[in-house]
N, CA, C and O of each residue as an XYZ file, in Angstrom:
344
protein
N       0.856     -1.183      0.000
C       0.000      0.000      0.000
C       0.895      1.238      0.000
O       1.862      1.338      0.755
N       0.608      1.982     -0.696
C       1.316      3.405     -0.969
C       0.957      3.946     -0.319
O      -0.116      3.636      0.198
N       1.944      5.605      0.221
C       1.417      6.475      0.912
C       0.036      7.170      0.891
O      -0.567      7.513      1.908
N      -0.486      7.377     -0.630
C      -1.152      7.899     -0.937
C      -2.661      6.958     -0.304
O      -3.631      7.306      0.370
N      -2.264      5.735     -0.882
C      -3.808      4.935     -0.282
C      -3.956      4.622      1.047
O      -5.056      4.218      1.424
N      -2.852      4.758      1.993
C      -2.713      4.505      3.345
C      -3.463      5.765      4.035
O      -3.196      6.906      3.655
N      -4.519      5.496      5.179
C      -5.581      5.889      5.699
C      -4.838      7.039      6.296
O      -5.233      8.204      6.243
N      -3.601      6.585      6.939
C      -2.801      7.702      7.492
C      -2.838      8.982      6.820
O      -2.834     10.028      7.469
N      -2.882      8.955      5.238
C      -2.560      9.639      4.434
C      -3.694     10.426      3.930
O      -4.418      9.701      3.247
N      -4.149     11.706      4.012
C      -5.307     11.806      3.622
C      -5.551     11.974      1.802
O      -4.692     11.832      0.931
N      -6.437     12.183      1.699
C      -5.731     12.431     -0.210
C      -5.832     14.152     -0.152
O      -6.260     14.872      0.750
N      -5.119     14.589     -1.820
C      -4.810     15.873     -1.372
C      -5.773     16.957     -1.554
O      -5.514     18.126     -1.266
N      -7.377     16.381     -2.244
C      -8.065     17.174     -2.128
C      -8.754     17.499     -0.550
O      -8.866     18.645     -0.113
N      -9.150     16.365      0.137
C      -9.771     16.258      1.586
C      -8.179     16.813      2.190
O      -8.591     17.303      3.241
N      -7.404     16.938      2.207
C      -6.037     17.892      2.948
C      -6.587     19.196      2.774
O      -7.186     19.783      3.676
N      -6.398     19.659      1.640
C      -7.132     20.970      0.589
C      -7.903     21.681      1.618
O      -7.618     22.701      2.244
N      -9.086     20.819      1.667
C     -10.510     21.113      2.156
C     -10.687     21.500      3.936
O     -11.281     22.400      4.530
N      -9.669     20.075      4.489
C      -9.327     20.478      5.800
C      -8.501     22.240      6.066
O      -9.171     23.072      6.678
N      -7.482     22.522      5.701
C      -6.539     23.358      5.819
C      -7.070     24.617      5.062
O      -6.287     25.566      5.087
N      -8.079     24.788      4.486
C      -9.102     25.673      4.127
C     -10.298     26.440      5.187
O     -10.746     27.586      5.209
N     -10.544     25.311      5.966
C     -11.812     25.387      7.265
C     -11.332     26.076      7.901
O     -11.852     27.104      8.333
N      -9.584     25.473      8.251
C      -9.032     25.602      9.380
C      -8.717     27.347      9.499
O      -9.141     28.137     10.343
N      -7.917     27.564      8.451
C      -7.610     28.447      7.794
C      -8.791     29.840      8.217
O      -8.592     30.885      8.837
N     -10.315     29.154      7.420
C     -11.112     30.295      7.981
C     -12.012     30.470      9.476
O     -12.805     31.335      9.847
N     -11.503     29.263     10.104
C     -11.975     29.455     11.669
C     -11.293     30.003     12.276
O     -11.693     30.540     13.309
N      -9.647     30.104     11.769
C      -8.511     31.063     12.381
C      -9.180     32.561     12.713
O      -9.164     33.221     13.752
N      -9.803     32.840     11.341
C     -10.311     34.434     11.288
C     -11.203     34.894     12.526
O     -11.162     35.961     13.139
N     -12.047     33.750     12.724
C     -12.764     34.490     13.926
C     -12.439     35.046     15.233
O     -11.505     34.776     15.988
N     -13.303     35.794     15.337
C     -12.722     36.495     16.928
C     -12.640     35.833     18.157
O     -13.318     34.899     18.583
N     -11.715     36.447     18.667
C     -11.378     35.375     20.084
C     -12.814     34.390     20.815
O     -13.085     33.196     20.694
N     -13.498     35.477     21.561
C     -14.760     34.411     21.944
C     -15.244     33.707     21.010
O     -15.761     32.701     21.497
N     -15.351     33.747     19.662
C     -15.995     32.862     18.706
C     -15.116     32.134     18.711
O     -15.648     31.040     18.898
N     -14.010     31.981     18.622
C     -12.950     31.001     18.405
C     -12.886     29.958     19.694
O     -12.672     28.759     19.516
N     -13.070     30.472     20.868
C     -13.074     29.566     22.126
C     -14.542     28.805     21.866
O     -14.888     27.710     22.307
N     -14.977     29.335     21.374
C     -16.799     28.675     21.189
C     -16.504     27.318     20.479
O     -16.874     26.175     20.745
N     -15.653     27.862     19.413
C     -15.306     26.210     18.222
C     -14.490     25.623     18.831
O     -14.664     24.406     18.781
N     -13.565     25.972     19.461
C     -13.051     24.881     20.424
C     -13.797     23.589     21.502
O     -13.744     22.389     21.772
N     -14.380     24.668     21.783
C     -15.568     23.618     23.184
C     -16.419     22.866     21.839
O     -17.019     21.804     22.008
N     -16.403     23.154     21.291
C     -17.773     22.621     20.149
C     -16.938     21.160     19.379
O     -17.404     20.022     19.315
N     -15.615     21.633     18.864
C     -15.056     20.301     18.490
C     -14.631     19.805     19.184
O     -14.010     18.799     18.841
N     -14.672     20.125     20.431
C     -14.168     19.068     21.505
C     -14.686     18.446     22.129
O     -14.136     17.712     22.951
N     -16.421     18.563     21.877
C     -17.262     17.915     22.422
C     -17.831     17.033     21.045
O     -18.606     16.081     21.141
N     -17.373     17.467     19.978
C     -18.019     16.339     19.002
C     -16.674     15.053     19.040
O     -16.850     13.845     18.884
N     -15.244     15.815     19.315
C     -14.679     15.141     19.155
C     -14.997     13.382     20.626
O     -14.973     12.185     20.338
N     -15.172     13.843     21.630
C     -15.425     13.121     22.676
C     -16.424     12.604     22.020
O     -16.222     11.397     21.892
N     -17.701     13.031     21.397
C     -18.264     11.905     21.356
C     -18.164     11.596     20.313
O     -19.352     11.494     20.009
N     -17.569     11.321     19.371
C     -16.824     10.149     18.122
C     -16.174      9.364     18.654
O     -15.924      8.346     18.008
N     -15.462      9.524     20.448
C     -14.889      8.957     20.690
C     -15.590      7.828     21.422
O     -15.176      6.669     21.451
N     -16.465      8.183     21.890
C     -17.018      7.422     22.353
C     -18.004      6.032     21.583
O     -18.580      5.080     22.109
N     -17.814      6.601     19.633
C     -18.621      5.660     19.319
C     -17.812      4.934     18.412
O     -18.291      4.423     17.400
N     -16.403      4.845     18.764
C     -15.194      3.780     17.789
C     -16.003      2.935     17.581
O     -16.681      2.801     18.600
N     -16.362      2.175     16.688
C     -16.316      0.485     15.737
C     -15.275      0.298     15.792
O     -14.251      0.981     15.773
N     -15.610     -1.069     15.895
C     -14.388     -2.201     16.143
C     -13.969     -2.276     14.868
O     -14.441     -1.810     13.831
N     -12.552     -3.247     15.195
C     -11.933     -3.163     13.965
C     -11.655     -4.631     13.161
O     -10.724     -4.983     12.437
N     -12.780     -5.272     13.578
C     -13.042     -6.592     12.634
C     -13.024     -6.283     11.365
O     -13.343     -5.173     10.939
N     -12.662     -7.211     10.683
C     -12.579     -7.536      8.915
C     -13.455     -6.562      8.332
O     -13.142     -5.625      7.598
N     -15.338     -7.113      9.019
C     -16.498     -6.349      8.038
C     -16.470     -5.290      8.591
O     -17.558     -4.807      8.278
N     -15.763     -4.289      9.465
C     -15.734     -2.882      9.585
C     -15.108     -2.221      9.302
O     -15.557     -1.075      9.334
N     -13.578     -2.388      8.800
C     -12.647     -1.648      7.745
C     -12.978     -0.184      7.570
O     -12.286      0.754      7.966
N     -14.152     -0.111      6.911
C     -14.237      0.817      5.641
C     -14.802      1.775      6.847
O     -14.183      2.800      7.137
N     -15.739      1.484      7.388
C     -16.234      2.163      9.040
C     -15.248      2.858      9.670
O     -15.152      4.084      9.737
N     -14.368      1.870     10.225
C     -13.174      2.524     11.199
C     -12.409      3.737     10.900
O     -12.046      4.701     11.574
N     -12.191      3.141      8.835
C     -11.384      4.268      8.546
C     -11.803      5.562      8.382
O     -11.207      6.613      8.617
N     -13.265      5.291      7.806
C     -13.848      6.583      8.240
C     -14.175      7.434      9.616
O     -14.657      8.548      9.414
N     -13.987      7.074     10.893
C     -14.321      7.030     12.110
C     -12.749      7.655     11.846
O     -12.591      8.794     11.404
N     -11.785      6.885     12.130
C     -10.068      6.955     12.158
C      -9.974      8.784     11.460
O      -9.642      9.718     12.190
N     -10.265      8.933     10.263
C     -10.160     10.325      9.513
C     -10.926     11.058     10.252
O     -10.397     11.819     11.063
N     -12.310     10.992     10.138
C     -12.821     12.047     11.400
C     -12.440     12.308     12.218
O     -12.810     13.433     12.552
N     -11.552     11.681     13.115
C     -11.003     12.228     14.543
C     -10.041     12.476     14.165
O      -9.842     13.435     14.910
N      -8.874     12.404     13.367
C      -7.838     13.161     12.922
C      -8.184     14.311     12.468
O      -7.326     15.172     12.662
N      -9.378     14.757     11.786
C      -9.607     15.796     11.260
C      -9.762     17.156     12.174
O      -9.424     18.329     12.016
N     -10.508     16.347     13.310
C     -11.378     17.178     14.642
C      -9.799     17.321     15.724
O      -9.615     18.018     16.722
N      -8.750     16.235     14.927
C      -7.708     16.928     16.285
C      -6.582     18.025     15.504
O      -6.076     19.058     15.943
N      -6.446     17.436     14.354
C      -6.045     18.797     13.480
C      -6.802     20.540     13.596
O      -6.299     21.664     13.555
N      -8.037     20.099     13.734
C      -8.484     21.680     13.939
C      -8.291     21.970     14.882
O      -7.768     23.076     15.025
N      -8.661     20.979     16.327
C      -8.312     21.451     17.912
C      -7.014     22.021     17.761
O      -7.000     23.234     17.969
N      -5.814     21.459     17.432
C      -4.496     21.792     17.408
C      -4.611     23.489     16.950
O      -4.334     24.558     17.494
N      -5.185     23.055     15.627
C      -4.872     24.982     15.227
C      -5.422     25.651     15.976
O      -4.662     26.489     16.462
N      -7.014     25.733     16.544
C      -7.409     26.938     17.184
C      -6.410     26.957     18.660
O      -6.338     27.973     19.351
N      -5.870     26.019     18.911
C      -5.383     25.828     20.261
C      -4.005     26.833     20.016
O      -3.616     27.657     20.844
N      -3.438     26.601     18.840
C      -1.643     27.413     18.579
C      -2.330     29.029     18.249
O      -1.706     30.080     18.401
N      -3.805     28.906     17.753
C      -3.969     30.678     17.279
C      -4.353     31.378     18.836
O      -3.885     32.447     19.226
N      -5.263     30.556     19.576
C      -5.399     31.046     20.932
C      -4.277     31.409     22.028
O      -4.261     32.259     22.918
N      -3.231     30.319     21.572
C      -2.642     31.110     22.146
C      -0.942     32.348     21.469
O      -0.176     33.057     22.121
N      -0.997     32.135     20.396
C      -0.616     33.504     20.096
C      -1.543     34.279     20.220
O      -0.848     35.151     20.741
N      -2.465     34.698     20.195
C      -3.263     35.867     21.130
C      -3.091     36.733     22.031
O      -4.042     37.404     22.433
């Protein structure tokens, strides 16, 4: 499996798309910005709470589950580095 098809790896349009969001949630103003924080951090907890297992017939599940929470900790990360240059 190549980098490219490995789950780790996102492809480069969904990269694109992430680093675009991120990009314009940066813009908002401080209290709005602490708002999306608590907000993906409470969707993120509960994605966490609803992992699928990682038997054979759930694959395609997990990996989608697996990208969503990478996605939701990639944004936590940014608003977390813009909050605090602030």
């Amino acid at each position: 499996m190549s980098n490219y098809e490995n789950l780790f790896y996102p492809s480069a349009s969904e990269s694109l798309e992430n680093k675009h969001h991120i990009e314009e949630l940066i813009t908002l103003d401080t209290p709005a910005l602490q708002r999306k924080y608590v907000e993906y951090q409470m969707y993120l907890d509960e994605l966490r709470k609803r992992e699928p297992s990682r038997k054979q017939n759930n694959k395609t599940e997990y990996r989608i589950w697996l990208k969503r929470t990478h996605d939701y900790l990639d944004i936590l990360n940014a608003i977390a580095r813009e909050l605090e240059l602030r």
